[in-house]
C-alpha positions as a printed Julia matrix, in Angstrom:
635×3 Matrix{Float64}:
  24.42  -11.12  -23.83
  24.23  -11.02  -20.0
  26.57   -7.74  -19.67
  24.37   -5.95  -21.98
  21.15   -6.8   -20.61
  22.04   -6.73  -16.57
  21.1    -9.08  -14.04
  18.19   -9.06  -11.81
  18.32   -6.27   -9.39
  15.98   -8.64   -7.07
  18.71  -11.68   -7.3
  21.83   -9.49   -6.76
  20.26   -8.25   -3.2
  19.74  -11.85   -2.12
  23.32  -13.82   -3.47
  26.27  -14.14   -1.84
  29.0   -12.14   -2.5
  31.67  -13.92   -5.0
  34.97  -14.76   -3.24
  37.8   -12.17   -4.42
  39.64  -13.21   -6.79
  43.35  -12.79   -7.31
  44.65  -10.1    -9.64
  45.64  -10.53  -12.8
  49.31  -11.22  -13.87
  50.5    -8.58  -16.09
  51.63  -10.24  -19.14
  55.2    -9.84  -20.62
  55.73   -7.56  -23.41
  57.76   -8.49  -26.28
  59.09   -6.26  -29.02
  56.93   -6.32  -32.12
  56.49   -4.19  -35.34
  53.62   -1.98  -34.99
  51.29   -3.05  -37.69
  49.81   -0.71  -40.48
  46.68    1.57  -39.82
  44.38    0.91  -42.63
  43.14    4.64  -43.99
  39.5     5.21  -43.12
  37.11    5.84  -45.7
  34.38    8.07  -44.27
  32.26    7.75  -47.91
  31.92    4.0   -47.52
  29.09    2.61  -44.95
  29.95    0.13  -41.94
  30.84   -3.36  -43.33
  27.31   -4.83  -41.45
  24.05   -3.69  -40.89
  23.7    -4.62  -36.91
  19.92   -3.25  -36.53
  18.73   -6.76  -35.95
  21.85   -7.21  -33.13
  19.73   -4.09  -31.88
  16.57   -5.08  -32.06
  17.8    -8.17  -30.4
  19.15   -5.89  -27.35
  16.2    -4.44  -27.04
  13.43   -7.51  -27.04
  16.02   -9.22  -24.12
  16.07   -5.91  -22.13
  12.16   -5.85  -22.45
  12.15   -9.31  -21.17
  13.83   -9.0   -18.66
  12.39   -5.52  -17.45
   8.86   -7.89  -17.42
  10.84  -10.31  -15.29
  11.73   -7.56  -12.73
   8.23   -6.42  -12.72
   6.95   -9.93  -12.27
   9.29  -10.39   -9.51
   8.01   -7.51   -7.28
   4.9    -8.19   -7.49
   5.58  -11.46   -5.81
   7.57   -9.41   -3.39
   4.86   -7.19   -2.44
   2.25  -10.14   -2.19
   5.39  -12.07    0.17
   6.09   -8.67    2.28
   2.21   -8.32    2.6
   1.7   -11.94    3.77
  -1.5   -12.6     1.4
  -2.41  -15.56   -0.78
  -1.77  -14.78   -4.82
  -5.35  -16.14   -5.38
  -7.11  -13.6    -2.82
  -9.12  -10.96   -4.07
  -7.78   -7.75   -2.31
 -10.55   -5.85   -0.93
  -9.79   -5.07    2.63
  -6.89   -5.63    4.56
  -6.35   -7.23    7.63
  -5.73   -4.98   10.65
  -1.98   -5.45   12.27
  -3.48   -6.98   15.43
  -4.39  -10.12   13.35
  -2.92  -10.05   10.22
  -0.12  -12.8    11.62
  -3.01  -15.1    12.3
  -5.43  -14.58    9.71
  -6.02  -17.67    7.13
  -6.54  -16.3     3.4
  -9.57  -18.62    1.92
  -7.62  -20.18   -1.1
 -10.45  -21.7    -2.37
 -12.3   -18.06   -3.41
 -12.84  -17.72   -6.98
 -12.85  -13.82   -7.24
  -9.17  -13.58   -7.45
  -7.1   -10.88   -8.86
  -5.5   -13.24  -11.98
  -5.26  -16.74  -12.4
  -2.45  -18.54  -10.82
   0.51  -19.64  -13.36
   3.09  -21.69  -12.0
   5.44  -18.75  -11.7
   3.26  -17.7    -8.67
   2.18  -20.59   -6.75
   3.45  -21.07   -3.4
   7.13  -22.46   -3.18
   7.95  -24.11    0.01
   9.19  -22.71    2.81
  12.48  -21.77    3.35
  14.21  -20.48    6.1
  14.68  -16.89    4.48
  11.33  -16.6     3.57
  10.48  -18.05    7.47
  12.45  -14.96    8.58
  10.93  -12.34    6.17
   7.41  -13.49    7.64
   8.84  -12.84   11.24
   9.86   -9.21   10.25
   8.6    -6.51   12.7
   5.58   -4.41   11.05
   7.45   -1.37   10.9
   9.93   -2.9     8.92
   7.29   -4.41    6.66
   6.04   -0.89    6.02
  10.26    0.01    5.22
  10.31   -3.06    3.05
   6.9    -1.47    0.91
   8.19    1.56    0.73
  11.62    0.49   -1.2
   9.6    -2.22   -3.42
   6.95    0.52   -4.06
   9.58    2.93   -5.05
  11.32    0.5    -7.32
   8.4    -0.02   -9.26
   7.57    3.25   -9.63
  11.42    4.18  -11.42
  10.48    1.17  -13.58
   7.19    2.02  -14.7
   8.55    5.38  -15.83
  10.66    3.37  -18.64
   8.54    0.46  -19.09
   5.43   -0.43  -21.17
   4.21   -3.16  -19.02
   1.87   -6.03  -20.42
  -1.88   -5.44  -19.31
  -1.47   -8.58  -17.28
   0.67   -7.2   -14.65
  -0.52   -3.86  -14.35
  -3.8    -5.1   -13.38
  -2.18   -7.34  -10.95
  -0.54   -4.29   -9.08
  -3.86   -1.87   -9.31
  -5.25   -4.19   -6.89
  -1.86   -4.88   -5.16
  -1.29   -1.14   -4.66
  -5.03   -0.16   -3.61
  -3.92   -3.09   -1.12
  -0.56   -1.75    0.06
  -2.06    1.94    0.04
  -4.79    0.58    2.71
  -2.85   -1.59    4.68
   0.18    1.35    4.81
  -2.84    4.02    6.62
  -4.23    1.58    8.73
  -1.2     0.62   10.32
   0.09    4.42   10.57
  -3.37    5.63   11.99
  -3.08    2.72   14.5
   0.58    3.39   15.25
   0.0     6.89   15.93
  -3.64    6.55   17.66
  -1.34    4.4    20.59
   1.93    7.06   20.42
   4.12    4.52   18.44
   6.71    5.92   15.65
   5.32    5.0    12.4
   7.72    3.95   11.01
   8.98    4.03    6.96
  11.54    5.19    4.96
  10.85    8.9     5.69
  13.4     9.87    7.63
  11.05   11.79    9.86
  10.02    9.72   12.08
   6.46   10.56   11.8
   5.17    8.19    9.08
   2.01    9.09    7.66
   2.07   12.74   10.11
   5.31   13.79    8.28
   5.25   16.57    5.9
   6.08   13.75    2.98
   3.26   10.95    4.31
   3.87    7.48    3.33
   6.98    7.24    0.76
   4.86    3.69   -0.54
   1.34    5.62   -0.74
   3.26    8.43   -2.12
   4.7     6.17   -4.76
   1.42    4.07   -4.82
  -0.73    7.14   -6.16
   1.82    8.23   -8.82
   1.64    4.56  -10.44
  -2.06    5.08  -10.42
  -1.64    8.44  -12.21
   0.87    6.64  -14.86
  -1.63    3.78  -15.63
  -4.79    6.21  -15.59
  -3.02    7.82  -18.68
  -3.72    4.86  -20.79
  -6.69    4.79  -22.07
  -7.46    0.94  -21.66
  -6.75    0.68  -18.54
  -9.21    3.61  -17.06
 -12.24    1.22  -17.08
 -10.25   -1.82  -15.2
  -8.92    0.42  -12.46
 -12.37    2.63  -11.99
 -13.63   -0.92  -11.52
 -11.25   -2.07   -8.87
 -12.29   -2.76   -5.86
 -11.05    0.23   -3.38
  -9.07    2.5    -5.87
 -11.5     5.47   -5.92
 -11.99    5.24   -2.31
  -8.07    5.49   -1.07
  -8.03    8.66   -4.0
 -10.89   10.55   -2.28
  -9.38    9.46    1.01
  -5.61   10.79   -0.23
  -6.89   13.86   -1.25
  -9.28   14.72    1.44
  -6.23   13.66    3.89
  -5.25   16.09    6.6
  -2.59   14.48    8.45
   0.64   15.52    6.4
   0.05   13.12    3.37
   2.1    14.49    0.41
   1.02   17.39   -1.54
   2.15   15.91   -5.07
   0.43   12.7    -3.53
  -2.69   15.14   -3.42
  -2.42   16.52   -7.13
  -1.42   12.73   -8.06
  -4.57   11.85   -7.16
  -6.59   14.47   -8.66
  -5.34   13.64  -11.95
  -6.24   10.36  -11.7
  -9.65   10.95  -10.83
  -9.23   13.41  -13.95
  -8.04   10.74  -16.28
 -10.69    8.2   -14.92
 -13.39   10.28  -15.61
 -12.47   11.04  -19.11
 -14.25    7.15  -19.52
 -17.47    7.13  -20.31
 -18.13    3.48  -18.77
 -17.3     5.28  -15.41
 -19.17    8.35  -15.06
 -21.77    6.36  -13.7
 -19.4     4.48  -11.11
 -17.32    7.28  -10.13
 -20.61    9.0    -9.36
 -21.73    6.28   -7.11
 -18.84    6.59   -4.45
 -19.64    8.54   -1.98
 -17.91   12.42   -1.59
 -16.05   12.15   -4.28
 -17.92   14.74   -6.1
 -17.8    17.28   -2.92
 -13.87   16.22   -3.0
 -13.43   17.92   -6.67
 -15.21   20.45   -5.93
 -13.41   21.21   -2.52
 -10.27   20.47   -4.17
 -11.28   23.26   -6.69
 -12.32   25.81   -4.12
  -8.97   27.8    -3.04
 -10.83   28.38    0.46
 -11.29   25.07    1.47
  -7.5    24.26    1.96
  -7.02   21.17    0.31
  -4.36   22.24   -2.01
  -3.85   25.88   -0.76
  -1.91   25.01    2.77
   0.14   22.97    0.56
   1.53   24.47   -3.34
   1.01   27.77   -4.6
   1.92   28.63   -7.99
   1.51   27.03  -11.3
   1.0    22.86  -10.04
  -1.79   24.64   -7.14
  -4.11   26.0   -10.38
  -3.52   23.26  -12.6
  -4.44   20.89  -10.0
  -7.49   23.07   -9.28
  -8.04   22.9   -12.98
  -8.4    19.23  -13.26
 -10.53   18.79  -10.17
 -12.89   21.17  -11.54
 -12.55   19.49  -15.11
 -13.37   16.28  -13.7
 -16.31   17.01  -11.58
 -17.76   18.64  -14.71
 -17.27   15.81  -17.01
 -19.01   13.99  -14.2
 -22.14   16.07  -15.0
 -22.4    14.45  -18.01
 -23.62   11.52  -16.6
 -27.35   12.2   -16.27
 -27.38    9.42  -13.31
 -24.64   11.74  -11.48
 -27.3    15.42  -12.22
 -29.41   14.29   -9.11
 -26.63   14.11   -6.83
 -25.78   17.67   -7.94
 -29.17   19.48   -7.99
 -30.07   17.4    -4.02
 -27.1    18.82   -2.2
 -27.24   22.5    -1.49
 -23.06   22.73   -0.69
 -22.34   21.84   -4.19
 -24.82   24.09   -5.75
 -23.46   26.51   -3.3
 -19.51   25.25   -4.03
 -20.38   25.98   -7.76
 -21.85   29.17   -7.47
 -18.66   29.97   -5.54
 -16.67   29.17   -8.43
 -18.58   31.14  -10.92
 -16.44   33.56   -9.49
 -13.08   32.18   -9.46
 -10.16   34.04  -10.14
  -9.32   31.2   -12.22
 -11.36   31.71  -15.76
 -10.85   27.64  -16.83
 -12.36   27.19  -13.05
 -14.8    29.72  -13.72
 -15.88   27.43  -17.51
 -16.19   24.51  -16.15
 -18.78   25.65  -13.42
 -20.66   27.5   -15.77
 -20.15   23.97  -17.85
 -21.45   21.83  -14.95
 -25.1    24.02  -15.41
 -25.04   24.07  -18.81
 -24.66   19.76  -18.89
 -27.34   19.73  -16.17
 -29.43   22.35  -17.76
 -29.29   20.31  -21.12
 -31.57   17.59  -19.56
 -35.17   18.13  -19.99
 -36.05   16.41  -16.48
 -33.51   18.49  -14.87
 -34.79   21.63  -15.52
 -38.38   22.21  -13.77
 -35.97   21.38  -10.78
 -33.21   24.15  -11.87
 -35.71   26.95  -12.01
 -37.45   26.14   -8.89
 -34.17   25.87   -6.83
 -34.68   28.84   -4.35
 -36.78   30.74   -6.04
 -34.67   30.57   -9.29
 -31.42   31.27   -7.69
 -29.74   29.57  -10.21
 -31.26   31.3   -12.84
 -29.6    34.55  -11.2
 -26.42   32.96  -10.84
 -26.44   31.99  -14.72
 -27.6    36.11  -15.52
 -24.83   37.56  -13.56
 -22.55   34.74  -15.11
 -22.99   36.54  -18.64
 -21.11   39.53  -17.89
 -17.74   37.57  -17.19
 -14.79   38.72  -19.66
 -13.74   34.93  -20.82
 -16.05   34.45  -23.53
 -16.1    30.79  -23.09
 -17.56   31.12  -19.7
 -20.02   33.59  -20.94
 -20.83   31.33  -23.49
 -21.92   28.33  -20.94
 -23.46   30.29  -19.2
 -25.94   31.43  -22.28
 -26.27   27.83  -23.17
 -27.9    27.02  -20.18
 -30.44   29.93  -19.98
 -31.24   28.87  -23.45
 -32.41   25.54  -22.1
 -33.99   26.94  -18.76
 -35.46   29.95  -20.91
 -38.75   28.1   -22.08
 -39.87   26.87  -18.82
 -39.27   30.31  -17.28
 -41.44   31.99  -19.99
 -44.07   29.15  -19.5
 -44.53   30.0   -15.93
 -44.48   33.78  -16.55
 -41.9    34.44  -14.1
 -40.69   37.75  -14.51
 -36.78   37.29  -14.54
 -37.96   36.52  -18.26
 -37.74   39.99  -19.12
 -34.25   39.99  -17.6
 -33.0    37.21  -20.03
 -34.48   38.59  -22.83
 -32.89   41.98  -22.27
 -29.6    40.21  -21.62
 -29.61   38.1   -24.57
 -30.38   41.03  -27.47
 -27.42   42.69  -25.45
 -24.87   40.53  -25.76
 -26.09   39.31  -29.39
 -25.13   43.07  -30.66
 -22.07   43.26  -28.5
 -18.32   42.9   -29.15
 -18.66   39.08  -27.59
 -17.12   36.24  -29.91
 -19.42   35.22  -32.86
 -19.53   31.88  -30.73
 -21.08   34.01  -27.91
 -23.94   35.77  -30.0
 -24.82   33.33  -32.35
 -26.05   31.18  -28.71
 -27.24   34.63  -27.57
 -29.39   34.94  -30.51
 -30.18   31.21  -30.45
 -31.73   31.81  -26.75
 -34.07   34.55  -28.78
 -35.26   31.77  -30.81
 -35.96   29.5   -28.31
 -38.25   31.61  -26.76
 -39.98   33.34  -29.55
 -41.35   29.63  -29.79
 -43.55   30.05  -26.11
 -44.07   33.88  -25.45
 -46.99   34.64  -27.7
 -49.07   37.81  -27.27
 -51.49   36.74  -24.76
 -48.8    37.74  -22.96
 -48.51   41.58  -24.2
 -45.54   42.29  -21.54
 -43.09   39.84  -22.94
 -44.45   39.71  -26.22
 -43.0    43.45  -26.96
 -40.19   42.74  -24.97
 -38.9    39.78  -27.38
 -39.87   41.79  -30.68
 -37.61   44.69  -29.17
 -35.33   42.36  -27.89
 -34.99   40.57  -31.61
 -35.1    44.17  -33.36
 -32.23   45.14  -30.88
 -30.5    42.01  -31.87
 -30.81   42.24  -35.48
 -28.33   45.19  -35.31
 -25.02   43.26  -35.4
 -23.22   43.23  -38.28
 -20.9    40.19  -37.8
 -22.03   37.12  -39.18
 -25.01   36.44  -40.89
 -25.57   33.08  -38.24
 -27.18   35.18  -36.1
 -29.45   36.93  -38.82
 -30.71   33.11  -39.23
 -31.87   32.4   -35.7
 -33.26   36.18  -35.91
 -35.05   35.95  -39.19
 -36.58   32.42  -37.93
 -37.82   33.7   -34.34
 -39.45   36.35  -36.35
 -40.89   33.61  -39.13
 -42.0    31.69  -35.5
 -43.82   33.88  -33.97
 -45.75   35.25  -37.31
 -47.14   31.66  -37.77
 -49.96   32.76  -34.28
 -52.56   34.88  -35.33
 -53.04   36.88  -32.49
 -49.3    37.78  -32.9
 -49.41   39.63  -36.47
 -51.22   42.93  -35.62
 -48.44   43.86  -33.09
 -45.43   42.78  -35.48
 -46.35   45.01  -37.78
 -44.21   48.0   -37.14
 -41.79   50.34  -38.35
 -38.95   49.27  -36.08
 -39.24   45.31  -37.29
 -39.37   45.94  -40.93
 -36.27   48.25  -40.72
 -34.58   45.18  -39.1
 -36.21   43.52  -41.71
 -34.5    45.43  -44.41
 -31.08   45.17  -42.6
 -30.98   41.31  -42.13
 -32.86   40.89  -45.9
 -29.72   42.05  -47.04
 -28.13   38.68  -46.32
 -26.8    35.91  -49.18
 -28.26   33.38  -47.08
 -30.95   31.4   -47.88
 -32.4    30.55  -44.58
 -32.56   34.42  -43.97
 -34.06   34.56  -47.2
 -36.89   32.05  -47.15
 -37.7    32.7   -43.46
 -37.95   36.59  -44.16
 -40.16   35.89  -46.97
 -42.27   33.09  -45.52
 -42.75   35.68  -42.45
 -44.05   38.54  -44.86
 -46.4    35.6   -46.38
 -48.19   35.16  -43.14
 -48.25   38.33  -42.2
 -50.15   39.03  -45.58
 -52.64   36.47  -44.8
 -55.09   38.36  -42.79
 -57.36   40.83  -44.52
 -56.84   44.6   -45.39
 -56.34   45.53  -42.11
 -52.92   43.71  -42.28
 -52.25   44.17  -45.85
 -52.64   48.29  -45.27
 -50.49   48.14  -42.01
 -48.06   46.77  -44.4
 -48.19   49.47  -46.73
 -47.57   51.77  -44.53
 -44.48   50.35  -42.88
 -42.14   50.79  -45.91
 -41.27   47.36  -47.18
 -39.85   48.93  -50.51
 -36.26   47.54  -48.97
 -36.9    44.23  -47.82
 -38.46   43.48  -51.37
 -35.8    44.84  -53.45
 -33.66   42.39  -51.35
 -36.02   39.06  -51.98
 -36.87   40.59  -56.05
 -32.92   40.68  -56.72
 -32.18   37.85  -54.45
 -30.2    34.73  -55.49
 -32.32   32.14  -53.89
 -34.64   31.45  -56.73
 -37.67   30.02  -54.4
 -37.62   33.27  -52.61
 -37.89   35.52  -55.67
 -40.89   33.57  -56.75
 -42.76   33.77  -53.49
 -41.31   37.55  -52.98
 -43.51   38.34  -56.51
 -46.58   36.35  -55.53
 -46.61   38.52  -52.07
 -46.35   41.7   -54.25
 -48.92   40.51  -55.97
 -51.05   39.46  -52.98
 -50.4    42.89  -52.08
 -50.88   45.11  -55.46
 -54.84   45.69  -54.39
 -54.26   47.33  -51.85
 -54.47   51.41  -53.05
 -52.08   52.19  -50.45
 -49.56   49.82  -51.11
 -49.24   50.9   -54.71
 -49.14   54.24  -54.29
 -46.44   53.73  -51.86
 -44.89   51.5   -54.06
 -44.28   53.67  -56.8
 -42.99   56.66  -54.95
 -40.0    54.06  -54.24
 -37.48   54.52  -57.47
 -35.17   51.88  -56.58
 -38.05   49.25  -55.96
 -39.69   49.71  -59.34
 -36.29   49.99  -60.92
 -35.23   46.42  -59.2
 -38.73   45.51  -61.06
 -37.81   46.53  -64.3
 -34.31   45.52  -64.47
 -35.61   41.85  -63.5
 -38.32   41.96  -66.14
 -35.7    42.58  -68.69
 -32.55   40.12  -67.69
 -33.98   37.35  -65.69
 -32.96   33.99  -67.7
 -36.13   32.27  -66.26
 -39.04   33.21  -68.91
 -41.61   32.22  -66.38
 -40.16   34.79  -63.71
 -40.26   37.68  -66.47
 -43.7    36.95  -66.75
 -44.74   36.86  -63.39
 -42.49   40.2   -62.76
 -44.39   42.08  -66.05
 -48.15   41.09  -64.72
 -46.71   42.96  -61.2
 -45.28   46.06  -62.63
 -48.73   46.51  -64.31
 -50.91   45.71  -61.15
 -48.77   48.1   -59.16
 -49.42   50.65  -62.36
 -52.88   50.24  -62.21
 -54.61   52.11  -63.44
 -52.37   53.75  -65.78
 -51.76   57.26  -66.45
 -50.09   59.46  -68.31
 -48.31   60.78  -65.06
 -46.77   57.44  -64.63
 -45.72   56.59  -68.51
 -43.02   58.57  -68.69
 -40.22   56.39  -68.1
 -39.19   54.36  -71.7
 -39.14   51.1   -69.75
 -42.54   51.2   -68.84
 -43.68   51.7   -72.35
 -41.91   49.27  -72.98
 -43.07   46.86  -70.54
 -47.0    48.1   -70.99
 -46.76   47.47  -74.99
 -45.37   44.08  -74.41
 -48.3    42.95  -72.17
C-alpha cells in the first residue's frame, strides 16, 4: 500500500538520501511459444468488485493527509519557538523572543496536549533549527504556510486541527508584521520568500500572511467553524489590520479578508462580537467606498466590485445586531460613508445601504434618534433614495420611511407631506408589486397617527390614499388602502371630511376586489361612517355609493353582504338616499336579482324588507317593472 498512498512529504525533506544502487541485470531471453490471447468479452462485467480495495485507498490517503497536517502544525509551533500548551495571544517581539520562557503551567491553552505533541528531547537538528537567523524563520513560515494552504484545498480536515491552526495562523500572521515593520523601521531587508526583497513593502506582502488569510477564508466557509474563529483571540484584529494595510500587503490578501469578515458575519453568535472590535465597521464601509482606496489602487474589474459587494454585505448584516445600531447612528463618518453609498454606481452597494437604514430604522429605540439626526437628514437621504431605478433599493428605502413615518407625523414636521406625496406616487407607478404594496403599507401606517386635528395632513393622506387607490396591479395594495381608510373612519372628528366624491369613487374601484379583507374593511368603513346622524347619512347620499354597494350586495364574502344590507337599511330613511337610490338601474337590479337566487332564505328576506324601504312609499310611477310586483305581493 505505501506506493499508492505516498510517503510523508515532511520525512522525505529530512532522510538521507538512499545509496545508489546497481542496475539491474538484464535477464536472458529464451525462445518460448507465445501463449494464446483469451477473446475479450465486453458484455460480461470484471471478474471482482474492487470498490472496497477503493474505499480502502481512500480512508489510508485520508489518514495520512491528517498525518501531514498534524505534522506542520508541529512545524510551525517548532519554527515559531512556542510551547504547544500556550495560548497564542500576542507574540513576542524579535528582540526577546530567543529569551522569553513560555509559562507551561497556563491552563488557557489552544488544545490539550496528546502525546503526539509533547516535547521530544533535544536533538542536535532541532538545536540548529532554534539557532536559525529570523529572516530565515520568516522563509521557513512562508514554505510551511504555503504547504498547508495546497493541502487544505483537497482536504476536509478534522475540527481538531483546524482550530489548532486558527490560533497558530493569527500567531504566525502577527509575529510575520511585527518582525517586517521592525526590519524595515531600522533599514534591514525583510526578508521571505518573495523574491523582492522588500518583505511586507513588496507589491505581494508576506507570502505566509498571504497564505495565512486565504486559510482563514477556506475555514470561514464552513459554517461550524465561524463561531470558533470569530472567537479567537486576535483573528478579527490582523483582518481589519490586513485590509486597512497600506504598505504593499497583497491585494487578493485584501479581498481574502473581506470575505472572511463576510462569512463571519453571516453568524448570528457574532454580530455582537464582531461589532465590539474596534474599526472594523468603518473598515467595510471604507472597503466599500471606491474613493477611499482600499481596493481601488489595487484591482479593477469584476474581483474590485465583488469585493466591494461583500464588504458592504457584511457591514449591513452587522446592522442587524441591535447592540452594533448605536455604533452606527454615534459616528457621523459612517452615517456620512452610507449616505455616500446611496449613490453608488454599484446598485447591490447601493441595497445594502439603503438595507443598513432600513435594519436600524426597524428598531423602535432607534428611531426618535434617526429623525432627529441633523435636522432629519436622514429622512432626506431615505426620500431621494426612492427614486433609484433598482427596485430593491427603492424598496429599502420605503421600508424604512415606513418605520420613521409615525414619529415624523407625531411631531408635525413638515417633510410629512413629502412622504406622503412620495408614497401614493410610487404606489400607482410602474415599480415592482414588491415596491407598492410597502408604498401603500407606509399609507397605512400613517393613516393610524394623522387625524384631522391636523387639517393639513389630514387631506393630504385622503388624497394621497385616493391617488393610491388607482393602481390596477394587485389587489395587496387595495388591502392596506381599504384598511387606512377603515382606520381613520373609526375618529369621529375624521368622518365629515371623508365624505367626498373623490374617496367613494376610489371606493367603487377597490370594492371591485374578490378579496375579503377589501371587502369587510370597505364595508366596516361605510358602517362608521353611517353612524353619525343625518348630517352624515345625507352626505352619503349624495356622494353616489350606488357602485360600491352593488359590489358588497353581489359580493362573495357572505359577512359582507349581510352587513352591506343592514347599512342600506340604516340608510333607507334618509329621503335623499332613496331617491338617489332608485334613479340607479343597476343597483336595484343587483337587489332584485339577489332577492330571487340567493340560496340563503334569511338573506332573501333581509334583501325583500330593503327593496320595499327604498320603495317607500310606493307609487304607481315606480310599479312598473314585473319584478317589483312581484317582490311587493310577496311581502
Amino acid at each position: 500500500m505505501d506506493w499508492l498512498i505516498g510517503s510523508n512529504p515532511l520525512q522525505s525533506m529530512t532522510q538521507k538520501p538512499a545509496a545508489p544502487s546497481k542496475p539491474p541485470v538484464k535477464p536472458t531471453r529464451t525462445a518460448t511459444a507465445p501463449k494464446p490471447k483469451a477473446p475479450i468479452n465486453r458484455l460480461v462485467p470484471p471478474a471482482q468488485d474492487d470498490s472496497s480495495q477503493h474505499a480502502e485507498i481512500s480512508a489510508a490517503l485520508a489518514q495520512e493527509d491528517q498525518a501531514v497536517v498534524r505534522e506542520l502544525c508541529r512545524l510551525l509551533k517548532h519554527t515559531l519557538s512556542i510551547d504547544t500548551t500556550a495560548r497564542l495571544v500576542t507574540p513576542p517581539t524579535p528582540e526577546i523572543e530567543e529569551a522569553a520562557e513560555v509559562d507551561t503551567e497556563t491552563d488557557d491553552g489552544i488544545s490539550a496536549m496528546t502525546e503526539a505533541d509533547k516535547p521530544k528531547p533535544t536533538t542536535p537538528t532541532q538545536s540548529a533549527q532554534a539557532q536559525l537567523s529570523r529572516r530565515k524563520k520568516v522563509e521557513m513560515l512562508d514554505t510551511t504556510c504555503t504547504v498547508l494552504e495546497m493541502m487544505f484545498r483537497k482536504v476536509i480536515v478534522k475540527a481538531d486541527h483546524w482550530k489548532e491552526l486558527v490560533s497558530l495562523l493569527v500567531y504566525v500572521s502577527r509575529y510575520c508584521s511585527i518582525y517586517r515593520q521592525q526590519a524595515a523601521d531600522a533599514g534591514v531587508d525583510g526578508g521571505g520568500s518573495n523574491g523582492d526583497g522588500g518583505g511586507e513593502y513588496g507589491p505581494e506582502g508576506s507570502v505566509a500572511v498571504k497564505k495565512s488569510i486565504e486559510l482563514f477564508r477556506l475555514f470561514s466557509r464552513v459554517p461550524s467553524a465561524r463561531i470558533t474563529m470569530a472567537g479567537t483571540p486576535g483573528l478579527l484584529e490582523v483582518l481589519v489590520g490586513v485590509i486597512n494595510s497600506t504598505d504593499g500587503s497583497s491585494a487578493f490578501s485584501k479581498v481574502s479578508a473581506i470575505w472572511t469578515l463576510a462569512y463571519l458575519a453571516g453568524s448570528t453568535d457574532n454580530m455582537a462580537t464582531m461589532g465590539k472590535v474596534p474599526g472594523l465597521v468603518d473598515t467595510l464601509l471604507n472597503a466599500a467606498d471606491p474613493d477611499s482606496g482600499i481596493l481601488s489602487a489595487l484591482l479593477t474589474g469584476k474581483l474590485s466590485e465583488n469585493a466591494r459587494e461583500q464588504a458592504a454585505r457584511a457591514a449591513m448584516i452587522l446592522t442587524s445586531c441591535e447592540h452594533n445600531q448605536a455604533y452606527y447612528l454615534e459616528e457621523d463618518t459612517v452615517i456620512n460613508i452610507l449616505q455616500k453609498l446611496l449613490k453608488d454606481e454599484n446598485g447591490s452597494i447601493r441595497g445594502y445601504s439603503a438595507a443598513c437604514f432600513r435594519n436600524i430604522s426597524s428598531v423602535t429605540n432607534n428611531v426618535p434618534k434617526i429623525v432627529a439626526f441633523k435636522e432629519t437628514l436622514i429622512v432626506k437621504f431615505l426620500l431621494e433614495t426612492t427614486n433609484d431605478p433598482n427596485d430593491l433599493v427603492c424598496q429599502y428605502a420605503v421600508e424604512a420611511l415606513k418605520s420613521l413615518a409615525p414619529e415624523i407625523a407625531a411631531q408635525e414636521l413638515d417633510i410629512t407631506t413629502n412622504i406622503l406625496e412620495r408614497m401614493s406616487q410610487i404606489a400607482n407607478s410602474q415599480r415592482s408589486i414588491d415596491v407598492k404594496i410597502c408604498a401603500s403599507a407606509a399609507l397605512r401606517t400613517l393613516a393610524d397617527v394623522i387625524t384631522a386635528s391636523n387639517p393639513k395632513f389630514h387631506a393630504c393622506l385622503l388624497t394621497a390614499l385616493v391617488t393610491a387607490a388607482r393602481t390596477d396591479d394587485d389587489t395587496r395594495v387595495y388591502v392596506n388602502i381599504a384598511q387606512a381608510l377603515h382606520k381613520q373612519a373609526t375618529f369621529v372628528a375624521n368622518r365629515p371630511a371623508m365624505i367626498t366624491t373623490e374617496l367613494f369613487t376610489c371606493l367603487a374601484a377597490i370594492s371591485s376586489s374578490d378579496d375579503p379583507s377589501v371587502i369587510t374593511s370597505i364595508t366596516q368603513l361605510l358602517q362608521s361612517l353611517s353612524l353619525e346622524g343625518g348630517t352624515n347619512r345625507e352626505a352619503l347620499a349624495s356622494v353616489g355609493l350606488s357602485t360600491t354597494l352593488t359590489n358588497l350586495v353581489t359580493s362573495t364574502v357572505v359577512e359582507a353582504r349581510d352587513d352591506s344590507l343592514r347599512l342600506i337599511k340604516r340608510l333607507a330613511p334618509t329621503n335623499s338616499f332613496r331617491t338617489a337610490a332608485r334613479k340607479q338601474k343597476h343597483f336595484m337590479t343587483a337587489l332584485m336579482d339577489l332577492s330571487i337566487r340567493e340560496g340563503d332564505e334569511a338573506i332573501r328576506a333581509k334583501v325583500r324588507d330593503v327593496i320595499v324601504l327604498l320603495l317607500m312609499p310606493v307609487t304607481p310611477e315606480v310599479c312598473h317593472s314585473p319584478k317589483i310586483k312581484k317582490i311587493i305581493l310577496l311581502e
